[in-house]
Structures are given as structure tokens and as C-alpha cells.
N, C-alpha and C positions, 0 to 999 in steps of 0.2 A: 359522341354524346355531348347535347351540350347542355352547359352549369343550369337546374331551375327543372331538366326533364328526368323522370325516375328512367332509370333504367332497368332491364330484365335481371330477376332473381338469377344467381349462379347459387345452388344449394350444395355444390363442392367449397365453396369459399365459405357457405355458412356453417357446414356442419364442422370442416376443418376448425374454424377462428373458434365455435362451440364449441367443441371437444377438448381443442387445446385450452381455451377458457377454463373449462370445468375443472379439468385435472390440475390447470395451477391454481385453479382455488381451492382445493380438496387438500395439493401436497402443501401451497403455502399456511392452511388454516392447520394443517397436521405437525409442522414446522413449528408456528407460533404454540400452537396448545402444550408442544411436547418438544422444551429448545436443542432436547439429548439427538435429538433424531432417531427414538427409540419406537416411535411409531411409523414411519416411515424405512424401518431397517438399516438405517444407517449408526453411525459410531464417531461419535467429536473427534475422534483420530482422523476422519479423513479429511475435516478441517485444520489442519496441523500447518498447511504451505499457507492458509488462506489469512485474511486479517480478524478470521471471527472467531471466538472462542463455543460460540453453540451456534444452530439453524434460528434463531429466532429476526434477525438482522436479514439474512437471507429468505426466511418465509414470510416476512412481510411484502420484500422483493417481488416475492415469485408472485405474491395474492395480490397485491394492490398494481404494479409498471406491467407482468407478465399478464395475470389474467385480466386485468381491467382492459389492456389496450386490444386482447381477442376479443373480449366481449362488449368492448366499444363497436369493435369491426365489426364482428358477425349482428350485432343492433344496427347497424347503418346499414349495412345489406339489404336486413329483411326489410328496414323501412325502406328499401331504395333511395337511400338519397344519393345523390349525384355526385358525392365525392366521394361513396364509400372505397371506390377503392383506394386510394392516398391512406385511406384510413387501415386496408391491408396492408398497405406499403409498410406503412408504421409499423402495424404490429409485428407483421414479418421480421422486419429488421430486430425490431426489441425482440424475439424470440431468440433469433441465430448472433444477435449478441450476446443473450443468457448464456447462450449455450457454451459460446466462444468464450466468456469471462469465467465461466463455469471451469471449463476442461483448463482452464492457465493456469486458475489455481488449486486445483484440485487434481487434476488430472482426468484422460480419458478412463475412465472403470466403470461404466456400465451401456452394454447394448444400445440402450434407448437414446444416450445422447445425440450419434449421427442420426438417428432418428426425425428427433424434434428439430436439430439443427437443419434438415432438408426439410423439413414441415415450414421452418420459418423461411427458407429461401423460394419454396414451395406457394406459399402465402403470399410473399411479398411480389412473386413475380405473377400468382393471379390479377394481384391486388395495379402492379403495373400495367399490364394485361386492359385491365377494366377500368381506370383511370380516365375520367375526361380527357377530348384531346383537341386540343387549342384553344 
């Protein structure tokens, strides 16, 4: 592909960066609304390793670096632009970073995080994948 020509829709990249999008804007806005994590079924205890004393510092995390940079990608997709994938790269990486900075301080405890962590490596190597190349 080269830089200036759209490329073909991939709607696995879009729905993936959408989805993951969504749900960090949902847990990050349920995060800030509510910093006990009492809406989201969690408990300040299990911030106890971490530097933060509530979810509020973490749910802006998750809603503004987490879900902005899906929903940057999965918006460059659907317009085609020619560097969207760089732009999966990105978020990829920012996801299975989360995730990674997630389980050091907190620990591994629940299902979903190897989950979203292969979603972000998932993402990032569509996004390498579909990358301009030269």
C-alpha cells in the first residue's frame, strides 16, 4: 500500500479496536463515576500493591490512553486511511501494556485479563499486518 491510497476495509480490526473501545469507555466512565470500584464489582483492597488508593486515577486511564487510542484506530480503519494500521500498532501495544501494568500491580485475578492482553497483541499484529510497506 502506498502512503495517500485508501486501503481495503478489514472489519475484524474494526470491530475488535470497537469493542475494545467501548468496554474501556463504559469500565473507565464506571471507574471515575464510582472511585470505590463498587460499580464495577471490585473492592480498594485489591489496589492495596498499587500507587492508588481508588479506581479514579485508573479510570481515566482506561477512558481517555485505553479507549481513545481503539477508537482512534478503529476511526482510521473505517475511513481508510493509509496509516491506519500504525495506528493499530499503537493501540495494541497500549492495550497489552494495560494489561501488563495491570497484573504487576495488582496481580493476575480475573479471566479476562489474558484475554484482552492477546486482543492487544492480536490488534497490534493485525495492525503490523496492514501497515504501509515502504
Amino acid at each position: 500500500m502506498r502512503s495517500g491510497v485508501p486501503h481495503a476495509l478489514d472489519p475484524r480490526v474494526v470491530i475488535t479496536e470497537a469493542f475494545v473501545a467501548l468496554s474501556a469507555f463504559v469500565a473507565g466512565a464506571l471507574f471515575v463515576l464510582e472511585p470505590s470500584g463498587r460499580l464495577m464489582g471490585m473492592t480498594e483492597a485489591t489496589l492495596a500493591r498499587s500507587p492508588f488508593g481508588s479506581y479514579l486515577v485508573p479510570g481515566i486511564v482506561l477512558f481517555t490512553v485505553v479507549g481513545g487510542t481503539q477508537a482512534l484506530a478503529a476511526w482510521a480503519e473505517m475511513r481508510r486511511w493509509p496509516r491506519a494500521g500504525w495506528l493499530s500498532v499503537v493501540a495494541g501495544v497500549v492495550l497489552a501494556g494495560w494489561i501488563t501494568v495491570q497484573v504487576a500491580m495488582i496481580g493476575l485475578g480475573h479471566p479476562m485479563q489474558p484475554s484482552v492482553f492477546v486482543a492487544g497483541v492480536v490488534i497490534a499484529g493485525l495492525g503490523w499486518w496492514r501497515r504501509p510497506k515502504g
